[in-house]
N, C-alpha and C positions, 0 to 999 in steps of 0.2 A: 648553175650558170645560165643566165639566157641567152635565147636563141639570138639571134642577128636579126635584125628589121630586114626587111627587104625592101628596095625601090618603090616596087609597089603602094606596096603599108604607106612605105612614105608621103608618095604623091597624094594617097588616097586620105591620108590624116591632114594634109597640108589643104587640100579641097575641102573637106570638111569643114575646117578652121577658118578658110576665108568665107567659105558659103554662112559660117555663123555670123560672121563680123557683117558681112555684106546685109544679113539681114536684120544686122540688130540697127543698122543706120538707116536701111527700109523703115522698119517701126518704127522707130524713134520719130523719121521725118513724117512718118502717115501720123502718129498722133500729136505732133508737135502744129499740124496744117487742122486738125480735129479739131482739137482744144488750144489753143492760140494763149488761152488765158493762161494753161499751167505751165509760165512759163518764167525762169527764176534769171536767164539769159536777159530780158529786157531790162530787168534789175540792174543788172550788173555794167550792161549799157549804157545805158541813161544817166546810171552814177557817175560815170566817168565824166559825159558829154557835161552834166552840169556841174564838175567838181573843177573839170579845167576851165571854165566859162564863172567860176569865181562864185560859182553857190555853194549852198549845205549837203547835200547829197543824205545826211539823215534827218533833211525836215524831209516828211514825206509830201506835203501837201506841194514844195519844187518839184520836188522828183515826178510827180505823178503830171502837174505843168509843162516838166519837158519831155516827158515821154509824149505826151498829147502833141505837143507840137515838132517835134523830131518824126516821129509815127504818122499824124496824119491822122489819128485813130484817137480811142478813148481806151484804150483797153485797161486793165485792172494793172498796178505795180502794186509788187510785194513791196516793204519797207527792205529800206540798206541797213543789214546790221553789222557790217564784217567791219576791222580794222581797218585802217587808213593805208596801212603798205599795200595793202590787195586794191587801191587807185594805180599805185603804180603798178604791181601786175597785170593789169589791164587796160594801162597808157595804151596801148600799143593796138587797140581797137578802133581809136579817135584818128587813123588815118581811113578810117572808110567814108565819105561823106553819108550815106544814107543808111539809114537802119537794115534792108533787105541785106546790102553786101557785108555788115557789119555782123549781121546775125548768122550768113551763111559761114563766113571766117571762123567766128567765135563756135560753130557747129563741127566744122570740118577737125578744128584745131582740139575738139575735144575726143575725133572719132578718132584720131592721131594716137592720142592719149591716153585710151583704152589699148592701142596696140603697145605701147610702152608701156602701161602697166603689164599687161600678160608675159611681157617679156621680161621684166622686174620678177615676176612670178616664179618664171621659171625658172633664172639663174640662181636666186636666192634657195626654191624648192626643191631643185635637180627634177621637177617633172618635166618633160618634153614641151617643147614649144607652143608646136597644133596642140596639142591636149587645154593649155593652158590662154590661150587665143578661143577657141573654143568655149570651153567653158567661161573663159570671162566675159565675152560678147553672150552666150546663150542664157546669161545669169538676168535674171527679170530688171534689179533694181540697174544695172548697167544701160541696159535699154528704155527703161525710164530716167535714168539721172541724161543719157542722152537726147529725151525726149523736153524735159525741161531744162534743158542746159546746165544744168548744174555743174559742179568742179571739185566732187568726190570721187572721179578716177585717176585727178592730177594729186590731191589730199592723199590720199591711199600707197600711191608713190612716194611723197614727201612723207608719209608716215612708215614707210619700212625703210626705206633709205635710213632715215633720222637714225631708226633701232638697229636694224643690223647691222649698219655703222658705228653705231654709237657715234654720231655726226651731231655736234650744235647747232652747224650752220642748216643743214639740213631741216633739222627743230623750230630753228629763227623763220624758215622759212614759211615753215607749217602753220607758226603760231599767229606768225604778220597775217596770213591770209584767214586762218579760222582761228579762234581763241580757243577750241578743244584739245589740241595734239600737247597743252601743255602741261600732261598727265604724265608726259614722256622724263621729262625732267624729274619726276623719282627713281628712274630707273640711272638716270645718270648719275643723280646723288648717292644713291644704294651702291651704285660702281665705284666712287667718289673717281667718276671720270672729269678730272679736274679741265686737259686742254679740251674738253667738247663743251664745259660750261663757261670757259672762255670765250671759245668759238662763238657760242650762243649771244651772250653779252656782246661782243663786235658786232658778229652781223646783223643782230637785232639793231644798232644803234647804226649802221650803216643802210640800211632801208627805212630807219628814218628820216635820218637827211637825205635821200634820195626822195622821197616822199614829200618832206617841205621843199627841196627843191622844184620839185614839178606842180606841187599844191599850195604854198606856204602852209604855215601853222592852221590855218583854220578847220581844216579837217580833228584832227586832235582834239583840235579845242569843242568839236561839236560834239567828237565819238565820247568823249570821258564826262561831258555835264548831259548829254542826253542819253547815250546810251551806252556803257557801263554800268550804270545803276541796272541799267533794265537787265542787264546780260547776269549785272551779281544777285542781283532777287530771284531770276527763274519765273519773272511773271514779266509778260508780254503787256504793253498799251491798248495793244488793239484786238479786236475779236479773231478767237485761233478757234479748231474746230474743239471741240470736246475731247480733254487729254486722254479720258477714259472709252475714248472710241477703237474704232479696228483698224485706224490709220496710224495712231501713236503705238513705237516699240519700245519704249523707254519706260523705266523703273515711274516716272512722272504720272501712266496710265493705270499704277495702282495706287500710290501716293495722293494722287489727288483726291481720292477718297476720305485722308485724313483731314479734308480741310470742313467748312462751312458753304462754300460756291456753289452753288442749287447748280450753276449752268457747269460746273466741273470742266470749266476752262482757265484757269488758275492752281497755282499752288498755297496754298499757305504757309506761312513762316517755320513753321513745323514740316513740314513735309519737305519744304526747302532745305532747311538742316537735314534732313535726315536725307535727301538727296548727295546732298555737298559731303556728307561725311561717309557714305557709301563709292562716291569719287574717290575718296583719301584712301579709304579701307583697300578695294580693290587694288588701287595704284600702290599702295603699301603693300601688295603682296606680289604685284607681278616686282618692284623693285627687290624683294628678297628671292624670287624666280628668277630675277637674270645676274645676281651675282656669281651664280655658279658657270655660267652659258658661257663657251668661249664666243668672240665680236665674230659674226658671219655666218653662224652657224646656225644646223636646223631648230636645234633649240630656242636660237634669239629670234627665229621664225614663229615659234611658238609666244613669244613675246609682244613682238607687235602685231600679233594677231588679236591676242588677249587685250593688249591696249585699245585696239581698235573695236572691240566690246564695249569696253568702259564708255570708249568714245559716244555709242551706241545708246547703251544703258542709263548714261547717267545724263543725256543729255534735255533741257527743259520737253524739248520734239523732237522726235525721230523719225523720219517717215522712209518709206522704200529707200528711197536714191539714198540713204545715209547708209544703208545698207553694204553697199561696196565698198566700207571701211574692213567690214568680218571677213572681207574672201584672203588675205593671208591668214586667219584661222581655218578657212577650209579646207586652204591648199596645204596647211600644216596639220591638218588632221589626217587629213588623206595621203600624207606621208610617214607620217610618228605612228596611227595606229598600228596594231598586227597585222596584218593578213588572214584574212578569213570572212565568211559568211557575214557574221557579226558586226564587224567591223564596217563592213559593208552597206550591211543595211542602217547603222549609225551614220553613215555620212550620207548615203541617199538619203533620208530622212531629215536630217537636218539642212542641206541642200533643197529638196523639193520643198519643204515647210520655206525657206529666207526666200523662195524663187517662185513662190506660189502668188501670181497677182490679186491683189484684192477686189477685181469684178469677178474673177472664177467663184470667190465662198458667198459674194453678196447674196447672191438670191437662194444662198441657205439660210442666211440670217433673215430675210423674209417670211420663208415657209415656217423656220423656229425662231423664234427673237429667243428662247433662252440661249443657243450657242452662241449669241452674239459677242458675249464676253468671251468666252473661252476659246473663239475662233479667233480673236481680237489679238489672245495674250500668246497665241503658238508661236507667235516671231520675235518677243520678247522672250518667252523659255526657252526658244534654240539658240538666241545670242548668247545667253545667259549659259548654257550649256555648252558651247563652245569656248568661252571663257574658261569655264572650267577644266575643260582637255587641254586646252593652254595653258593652262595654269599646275599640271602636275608634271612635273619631272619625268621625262622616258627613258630607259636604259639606253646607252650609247647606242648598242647594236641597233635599234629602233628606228637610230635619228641619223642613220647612215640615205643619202640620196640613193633612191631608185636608179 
């Protein structure tokens, strides 16, 4: 039996937890004023501004137009590659007139966001709160997906909702805004969770029309003749860095090997399949993993942890900030293991390896260019290796909450 927390503890784990949050929104904004350019936020922006104003939002050459003249600036825009509902997720930005208060919103509204994941954490984990605040703000890719605005800690929520619910709507919601989370959808079919794939089909088809409502048809019509193709190939239009470098964590960063591309910034057709069918393979096994799982439980923790690998693994690029799809495999590892030394230094380990920034090993890969690969691939074998502890069955007694 354990002892009783005392007050103290308590204050003193609760300080801790905000001292980490506090500073992961420090960092986040010192490199966000740094580097101005890595920034996926003005993206997401600028889409919107010219999606209501009756443009394409995936020609890039508008997009890059109105960011120029919205901003004031020239700065770099990434391409828009998400689905058409994710305009209307982020209608609700177009009341800021200027980009500064546009952007400080859409910052605020993600550091929000991270405190609802950790809390999604917990009650799903049974780990304590501060623990789980904490750790989720001290986690590297957190503090970078906040630094470039990205929307992997609201994802990461809609992707354990979806599962440990077994929620449609929750899935429909994942899927409108990234096209990845719909790996999810074997695991409903493996349950033949009939009313969640209902679910799905309505909501899906009700953030539709919401979506032409606010945009007409032409968003649709631009995503599925321009980019679709590019999303079902796994090869990009435009120059991406080198798949097999230290920034890519995806199965993509060895794969690309099997092509022809001297510049190993593509896939080939081969590599592609063999991508796509390692998607299926995986997701075919966590589907036969959660038929056993009762809906809620630490095992279907185990589940969308594991999916959230897949997510990882299979995707064309993966960089840091995708990273914060794996923390309910963490949190379900560090709950399902034993207790013990071992156990221990397996999850240190795989935590410090997914939390380790890539200007810390750079200038080892200087001093050695041969670790360059192998320093490269450590965040791709811990996902990979999470997956897998997610992916075995733990005796009950195991997968009882701390």
């Amino acid at each position: 039996m354990r002892e009783p927390v005392t007050p103290r503890v308590t204050w003193a784990a609760w300080a801790l937890a905000l001292s980490a949050f506090a500073g992961c929104i420090y960092l986040a904004h010192r490199g966000a004023v740094a580097e101005p350019m890595r920034d996926d936020s003005r993206t997401f922006l600028c889409a919107v501004r010219l999606a209501l104003s009756g443009g394409n939002p995936y020609d890039h050459a508008q997009l890059s137009s109105t960011c120029t003249a919205w901003t004031h600036a020239n700065p770099i825009v990434q391409p828009y590659f998400y689905p058409p509902p994710f305009l209307a997720f982020s209608a609700w930005t177009a009341v800021f007139p200027d980009y500064p208060s546009a952007q400080a919103a859409w910052t605020i509204v993600n550091a929000l966001t991270v405190l609802a994941l950790a809390w999604r954490l917990s009650v799903w984990s049974g780990l304590s709160l501060p623990a789980c605040i904490g750790g989720t703000c001290a986690y590297y890719p957190t503090i970078f997906n906040q630094q470039v605005g990205n929307v992997n800690a609201a994802l990461t929520i809609v992707l354990l909702e979806a599962v440990m619910r077994m929620s449609g709507s929750w899935l429909a919601i994942g899927v409108a805004a990234k096209i990845s989370p719909v790996v999810v959808l074997a695991a409903m079919v493996g349950r033949r969770e009939g009313r969640a794939l209902v679910a799905f089909a309505l909501t899906t088809a009700a953030l539709v029309a919401t979506t032409v409502a606010l945009y007409s048809r032409a968003p649709f019509e631009a995503f599925h003749a321009d980019v679709w193709p590019v999303l079902a190939s796994g090869t990009y239009p435009f120059d991406v860095p080198r798949l097999d470098g230290q920034l890519n964590h995806a199965f993509s960063r060895v794969l690309v090997l099997l092509g022809d591309d001297p510049s190993r910034t593509h896939l080939s057709p081969l590599a592609n399949g063999i991508r796509s069918a390692l998607m299926l393979g995986m997701s075919g096994l966590l589907a036969m993993r959660a038929r056993t799982e009762p809906t809620g439980g630490l095992g279907m923790l185990g589940v969308a942890g594991a999916f959230g690998c897949v997510m990882v693994l299979c995707a064309p690029l993966a960089w840091d900030t995708h990273l914060m799809l794996v923390l309910p495999a963490l949190a379900f590892a560090f709950t399902a293991l034993p207790p013990g030394r071992r156990a221990g230094l397996w999850i240190a380990g795989l935590s410090g390896v997914l939390a380790l920034p890539f200007d810390w090993w750079q200038p080892v890969t200087y001093l050695f260019p041969d670790l360059a690969a192998p320093l490269g691939a450590m965040k791709m074998v811990a996902v990979f290796v999470l997956y897998c502890i997610c992916l075995v069955p733990r005796p009950a007694a195991a997968l009882e909450p701390p």
